[in-house]
C-alpha positions, 0 to 999 in steps of 0.5 A, a space after each residue: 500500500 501507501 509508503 507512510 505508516 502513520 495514516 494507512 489505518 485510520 479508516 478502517 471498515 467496520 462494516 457488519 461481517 457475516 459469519 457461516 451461520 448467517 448471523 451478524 458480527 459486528 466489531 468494536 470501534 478500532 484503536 487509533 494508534 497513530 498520535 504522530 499524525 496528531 504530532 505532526 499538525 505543525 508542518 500540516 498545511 492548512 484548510 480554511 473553513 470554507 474549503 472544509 465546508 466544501 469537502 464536507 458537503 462533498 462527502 455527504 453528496 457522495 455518501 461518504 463518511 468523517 472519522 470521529 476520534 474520542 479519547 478515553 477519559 481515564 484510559 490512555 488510549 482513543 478511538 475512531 468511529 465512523 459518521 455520515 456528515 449531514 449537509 454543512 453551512 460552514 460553522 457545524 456540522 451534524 454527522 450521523 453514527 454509522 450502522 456499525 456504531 456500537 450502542 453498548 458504548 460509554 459515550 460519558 467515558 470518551 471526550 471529543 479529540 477531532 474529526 478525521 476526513 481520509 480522502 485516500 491520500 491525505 488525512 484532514 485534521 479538524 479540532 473542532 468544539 464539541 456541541 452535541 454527542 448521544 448515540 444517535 450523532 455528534 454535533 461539532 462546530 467548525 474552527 477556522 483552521 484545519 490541517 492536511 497532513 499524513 500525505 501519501 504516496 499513491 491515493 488509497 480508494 475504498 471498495 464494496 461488493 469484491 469477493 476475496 479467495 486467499 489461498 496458501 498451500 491447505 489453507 484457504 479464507 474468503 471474505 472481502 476487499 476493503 480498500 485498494 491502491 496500485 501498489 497492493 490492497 487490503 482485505 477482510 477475510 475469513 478461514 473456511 470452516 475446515 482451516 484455521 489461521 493457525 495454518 496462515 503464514 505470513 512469511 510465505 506468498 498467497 495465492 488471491 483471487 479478487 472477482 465479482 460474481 463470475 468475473 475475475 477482476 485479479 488473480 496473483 501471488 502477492 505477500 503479506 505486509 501487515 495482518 489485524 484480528 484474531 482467530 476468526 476474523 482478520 485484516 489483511 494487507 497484501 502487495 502482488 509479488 509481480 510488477 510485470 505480468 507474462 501473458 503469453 510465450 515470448 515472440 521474436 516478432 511482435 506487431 508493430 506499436 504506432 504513436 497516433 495522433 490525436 492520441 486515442 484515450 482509454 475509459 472504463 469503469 474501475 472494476 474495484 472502485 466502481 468510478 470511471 476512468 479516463 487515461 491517454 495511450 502513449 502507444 498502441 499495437 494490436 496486442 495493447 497499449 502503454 499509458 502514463 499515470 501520475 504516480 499520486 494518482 495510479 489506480 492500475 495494478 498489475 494482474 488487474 483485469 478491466 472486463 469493459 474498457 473502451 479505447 476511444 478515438 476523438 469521439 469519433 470511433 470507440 472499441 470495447 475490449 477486456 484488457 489486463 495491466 501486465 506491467 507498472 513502472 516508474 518512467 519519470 518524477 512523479 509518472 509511472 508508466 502501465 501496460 495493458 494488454 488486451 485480453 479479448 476484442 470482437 473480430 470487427 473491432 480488432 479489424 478497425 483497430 488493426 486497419 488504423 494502425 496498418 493504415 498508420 504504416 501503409 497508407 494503401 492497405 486496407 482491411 475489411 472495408 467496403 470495396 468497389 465490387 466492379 473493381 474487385 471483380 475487374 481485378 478477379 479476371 485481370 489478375 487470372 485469378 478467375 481463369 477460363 476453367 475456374 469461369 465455367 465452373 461459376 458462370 451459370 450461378 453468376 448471379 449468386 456469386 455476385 450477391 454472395 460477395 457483395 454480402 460480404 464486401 459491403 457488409 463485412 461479416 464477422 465470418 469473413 475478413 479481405 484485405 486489400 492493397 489499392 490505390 486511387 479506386 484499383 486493387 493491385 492485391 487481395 487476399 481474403 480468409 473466411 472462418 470454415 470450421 468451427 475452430 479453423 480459418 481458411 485463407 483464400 482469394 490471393 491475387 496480385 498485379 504489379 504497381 510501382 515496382 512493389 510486390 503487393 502479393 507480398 503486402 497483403 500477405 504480410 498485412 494477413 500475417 500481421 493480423 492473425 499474429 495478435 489475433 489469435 489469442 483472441 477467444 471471440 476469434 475462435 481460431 486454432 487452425 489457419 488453413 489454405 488449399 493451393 496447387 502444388 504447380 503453382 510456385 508462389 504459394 508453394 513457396 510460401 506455404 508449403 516452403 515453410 512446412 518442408 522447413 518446420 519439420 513438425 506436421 502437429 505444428 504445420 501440415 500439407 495433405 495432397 488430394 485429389 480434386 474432380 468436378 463430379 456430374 450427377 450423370 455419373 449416378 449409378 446402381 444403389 448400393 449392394 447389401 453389403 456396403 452401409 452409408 450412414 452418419 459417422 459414429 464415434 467408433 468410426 471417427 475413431 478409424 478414421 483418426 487411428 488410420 490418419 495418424 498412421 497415414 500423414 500424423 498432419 492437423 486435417 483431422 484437428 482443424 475439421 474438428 469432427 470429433 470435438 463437441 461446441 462448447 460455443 453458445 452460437 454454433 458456426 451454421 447458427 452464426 452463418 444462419 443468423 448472418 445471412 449465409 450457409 455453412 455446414 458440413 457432416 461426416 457419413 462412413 460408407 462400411 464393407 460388412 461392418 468394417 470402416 472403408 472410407 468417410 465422406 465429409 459434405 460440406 455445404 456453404 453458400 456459391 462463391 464463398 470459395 470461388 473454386 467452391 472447396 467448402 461446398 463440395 465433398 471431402 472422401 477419406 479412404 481408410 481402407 484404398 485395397 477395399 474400396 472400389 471406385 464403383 461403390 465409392 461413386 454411388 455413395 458420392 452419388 448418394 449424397 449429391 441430392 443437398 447441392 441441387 447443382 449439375 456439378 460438386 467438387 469431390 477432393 479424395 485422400 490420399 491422392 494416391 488412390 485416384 491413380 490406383 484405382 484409375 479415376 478421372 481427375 482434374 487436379 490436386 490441391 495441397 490443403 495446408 494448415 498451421 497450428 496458429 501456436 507456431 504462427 510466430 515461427 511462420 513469422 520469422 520464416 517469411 521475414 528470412 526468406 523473403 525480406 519481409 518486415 514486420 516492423 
C-alpha cells in the first residue's frame, strides 16, 4: 500500500461481517494508534473553513463518511468511529453514527479529540468544539483552521461488493476487499470452516483471487505486509509479488506499436472502485497499449483485469475490449508508466483497430472495408485469378456469386475478413480468409498485379500475417487452425506455404495433405448400393478409424482443424452464426462400411456459391481408410448418394490420399495441397517469411 505508516489505518471498515451461520458480527470501534499524525499538525498545511465546508458537503453528496476520534477519559488510549456528515453551512456540522456504531458504548467515558476526513491520500485534521454527542450523532462546530497532513504516496480508494479467495498451500479464507491502491490492497477475510489461521503464514506468498460474481477482476501471488484480528476474523494487507505480468510465450516478432495522433484515450469503469476512468495511450499495437499515470494518482495494478474498457478515438470511433495491466513502472518524477494488454476484442473491432494502425504504416492497405465490387471483380479476371476453367465452373450461378460477395464486401461479416492493397479506386492485391470450421480459418482469394515496382502479393500477405499474429489469442476469434488449399504447380504459394512446412519439420505444428480434386456430374449416378456396403452418419467408433488410420497415414492437423470429433462448447454454433448472418455453412461426416468394417468417410460440406470461388467448402471431402477395399464403383454411388443437398449439375469431390485416384484409375482434374498451421507456431511462420523473403514486420 501507501509508503507512510502513520495514516494507512485510520479508516478502517467496520462494516457488519457475516459469519457461516448467517448471523451478524459486528466489531468494536478500532484503536487509533497513530498520535504522530496528531504530532505532526505543525508542518500540516492548512484548510480554511470554507474549503472544509466544501469537502464536507462533498462527502455527504457522495455518501461518504468523517472519522470521529474520542479519547478515553481515564484510559490512555482513543478511538475512531465512523459518521455520515449531514449537509454543512460552514460553522457545524451534524454527522450521523454509522450502522456499525456500537450502542453498548460509554459515550460519558470518551471526550471529543477531532474529526478525521481520509480522502485516500491525505488525512484532514479538524479540532473542532464539541456541541452535541448521544448515540444517535455528534454535533461539532467548525474552527477556522484545519490541517492536511499524513500525505501519501499513491491515493488509497475504498471498495464494496469484491469477493476475496486467499489461498496458501491447505489453507484457504474468503471474505472481502476493503480498500485498494496500485501498489497492493487490503482485505477482510475469513478461514473456511475446515482451516484455521493457525495454518496462515505470513512469511510465505498467497495465492488471491479478487472477482465479482463470475468475473475475475485479479488473480496473483502477492505477500503479506501487515495482518489485524484474531482467530476468526482478520485484516489483511497484501502487495502482488509481480510488477510485470507474462501473458503469453515470448515472440521474436511482435506487431508493430504506432504513436497516433490525436492520441486515442482509454475509459472504463474501475472494476474495484466502481468510478470511471479516463487515461491517454502513449502507444498502441494490436496486442495493447502503454499509458502514463501520475504516480499520486495510479489506480492500475498489475494482474488487474478491466472486463469493459473502451479505447476511444476523438469521439469519433470507440472499441470495447477486456484488457489486463501486465506491467507498472516508474518512467519519470512523479509518472509511472502501465501496460495493458488486451485480453479479448470482437473480430470487427480488432479489424478497425488493426486497419488504423496498418493504415498508420501503409497508407494503401486496407482491411475489411467496403470495396468497389466492379473493381474487385475487374481485378478477379485481370489478375487470372478467375481463369477460363475456374469461369465455367461459376458462370451459370453468376448471379449468386455476385450477391454472395457483395454480402460480404459491403457488409463485412464477422465470418469473413479481405484485405486489400489499392490505390486511387484499383486493387493491385487481395487476399481474403473466411472462418470454415468451427475452430479453423481458411485463407483464400490471393491475387496480385504489379504497381510501382512493389510486390503487393507480398503486402497483403504480410498485412494477413500481421493480423492473425495478435489475433489469435483472441477467444471471440475462435481460431486454432489457419488453413489454405493451393496447387502444388503453382510456385508462389508453394513457396510460401508449403516452403515453410518442408522447413518446420513438425506436421502437429504445420501440415500439407495432397488430394485429389474432380468436378463430379450427377450423370455419373449409378446402381444403389449392394447389401453389403452401409452409408450412414459417422459414429464415434468410426471417427475413431478414421483418426487411428490418419495418424498412421500423414500424423498432419486435417483431422484437428475439421474438428469432427470435438463437441461446441460455443453458445452460437458456426451454421447458427452463418444462419443468423445471412449465409450457409455446414458440413457432416457419413462412413460408407464393407460388412461392418470402416472403408472410407465422406465429409459434405455445404456453404453458400462463391464463398470459395473454386467452391472447396461446398463440395465433398472422401477419406479412404481402407484404398485395397474400396472400389471406385461403390465409392461413386455413395458420392452419388449424397449429391441430392447441392441441387447443382456439378460438386467438387477432393479424395485422400491422392494416391488412390491413380490406383484405382479415376478421372481427375487436379490436386490441391490443403495446408494448415497450428496458429501456436504462427510466430515461427513469422520469422520464416521475414528470412526468406525480406519481409518486415516492423
Amino acid at each position: 500500500m501507501g509508503e507512510d505508516g502513520s495514516a494507512r489505518d485510520l479508516s478502517k471498515k467496520i462494516a457488519p461481517i457475516k459469519r457461516f451461520s448467517g448471523r451478524e458480527h459486528r466489531l468494536p470501534p478500532w484503536l487509533f494508534q497513530h498520535r504522530d499524525l496528531i504530532h505532526a499538525l505543525e508542518n500540516a498545511g492548512t484548510i480554511s473553513k470554507e474549503e472544509l465546508s466544501n469537502t464536507l458537503n462533498y462527502l455527504h453528496f457522495m455518501d461518504g463518511y468523517t472519522l470521529v476520534h474520542l479519547g478515553h477519559r481515564r484510559f490512555e488510549e482513543s478511538i475512531i468511529i465512523r459518521a455520515y456528515p449531514e449537509p454543512c453551512l460552514g460553522e457545524k456540522l451534524t454527522s450521523r453514527w454509522s450502522e456499525e456504531y456500537p450502542e453498548e458504548l460509554d459515550l460519558e467515558s470518551y471526550q471529543f479529540m477531532h474529526l478525521i476526513i481520509d480522502d485516500g491520500q491525505s488525512m484532514i485534521i479538524v479540532p473542532g468544539i464539541l456541541e452535541e454527542m448521544d448515540k444517535k450523532g455528534i454535533s461539532v462546530r467548525l474552527p477556522d483552521t484545519s490541517y492536511a497532513t499524513g500525505q501519501r504516496k499513491t491515493r488509497r480508494y475504498t471498495c464494496q461488493d469484491i469477493a476475496v479467495d486467499l489461498i496458501q498451500d491447505g489453507f484457504i479464507a474468503k471474505g472481502q476487499l476493503l480498500d485498494f491502491n496500485s501498489n497492493g490492497f487490503k482485505i477482510k477475510v475469513r478461514p473456511e470452516p475446515y482451516c484455521s489461521f493457525h495454518w496462515f503464514n505470513p512469511d510465505s506468498p498467497v495465492t488471491v483471487a479478487l472477482r465479482q460474481g463470475d468475473k475475475i477482476l485479479f488473480s496473483g501471488t502477492c505477500r503479506c505486509v501487515r495482518q489485524r484480528g484474531g482467530h476468526q476474523l482478520r485484516e489483511i494487507v497484501l502487495m502482488p509479488t509481480q510488477q510485470r505480468i507474462d501473458l503469453f510465450k515470448k515472440r521474436l516478432i511482435r506487431n508493430p506499436r504506432q504513436r497516433l495522433t490525436p492520441s486515442p484515450t482509454i475509459i472504463f469503469n474501475h472494476p474495484f472502485l466502481s468510478k470511471q476512468i479516463q487515461r491517454e495511450i502513449l502507444n498502441i499495437s494490436t496486442s495493447g497499449f502503454s499509458l502514463y499515470e501520475k504516480a499520486d494518482e495510479s489506480v492500475l495494478m498489475p494482474g488487474m483485469i478491466i472486463p469493459d474498457l473502451t479505447i476511444d478515438f476523438a469521439g469519433a470511433l470507440r472499441m470495447g475490449c477486456t484488457a489486463q495491466v501486465i506491467y507498472r513502472s516508474e518512467d519519470k518524477e512523479n509518472h509511472v508508466r502501465c501496460g495493458l494488454s488486451i485480453l479479448d476484442m470482437d473480430i470487427t473491432t480488432y479489424s478497425q483497430l488493426t486497419h488504423l494502425i496498418s493504415n498508420a504504416i501503409e497508407p494503401n492497405t486496407y482491411i475489411s472495408s467496403r470495396v468497389d465490387m466492379d473493381a474487385l471483380w475487374e481485378f478477379f479476371f485481370d489478375t487470372g485469378f478467375i481463369y477460363p476453367m475456374k469461369y465455367r465452373l461459376i458462370q451459370s450461378h453468376r448471379e449468386d456469386f455476385k450477391e454472395t460477395y457483395r454480402k460480404l464486401y459491403q457488409e463485412s461479416p464477422e465470418i469473413a475478413r479481405h484485405f486489400t492493397y489499392q490505390k486511387n479506386g484499383h486493387i493491385y492485391g487481395h487476399i481474403s480468409m473466411v472462418r470454415a470450421y468451427e475452430r479453423a480459418w481458411m485463407i483464400h482469394h490471393h491475387a496480385a498485379k504489379a504497381i510501382d515496382n512493389k510486390r503487393s502479393g507480398f503486402i497483403v500477405l504480410k498485412q494477413i500475417m500481421h493480423y492473425l499474429n495478435d489475433l489469435y489469442r483472441l477467444p471471440s476469434a475462435k481460431m486454432d487452425y489457419v488453413m489454405c488449399y493451393f496447387r502444388p504447380e503453382n510456385r508462389f504459394p508453394n513457396s510460401v506455404f508449403g516452403g515453410f512446412t518442408r522447413y518446420l519439420k513438425n506436421p502437429r505444428g504445420c501440415s500439407m495433405d495432397l488430394f485429389s480434386y474432380l468436378s463430379y456430374t450427377s450423370l455419373s449416378i449409378g446402381a444403389p448400393l449392394s447389401r453389403e456396403w452401409s452409408l450412414e452418419e459417422c459414429s464415434s467408433m468410426d471417427l475413431w478409424d478414421l483418426n487411428r488410420f490418419y495418424r498412421y497415414y500423414s500424423g498432419g492437423l486435417l483431422l484437428d482443424a475439421l474438428g469432427l470429433d470435438q463437441e461446441v462448447f460455443d453458445d452460437e454454433p458456426l451454421e447458427a452464426l452463418y444462419a443468423r448472418l445471412g449465409f450457409v455453412r455446414k458440413w457432416k461426416a457419413y462412413s460408407l462400411k464393407h460388412k461392418g468394417g470402416l472403408n472410407a468417410v465422406l465429409i459434405v460440406n455445404q456453404s453458400d456459391l462463391g464463398l470459395n470461388l473454386s467452391e472447396l467448402l461446398n463440395g465433398i471431402k472422401v477419406l479412404v481408410t481402407n484404398p485395397d477395399d474400396m472400389p471406385w464403383s461403390v465409392l461413386s454411388v455413395a458420392i452419388a448418394e449424397l449429391m441430392a443437398v447441392y441441387h447443382k449439375d456439378r460438386v467438387p469431390v477432393m479424395f485422400y490420399p491422392a494416391e488412390y485416384v491413380k490406383a484405382h484409375k479415376v478421372p481427375h482434374d487436379k490436386h490441391y495441397q490443403l495446408w494448415i498451421l497450428n496458429v501456436q507456431h504462427g510466430n515461427e511462420y513469422i520469422e520464416y517469411m521475414q528470412r526468406k523473403f525480406r519481409i518486415s514486420y516492423q
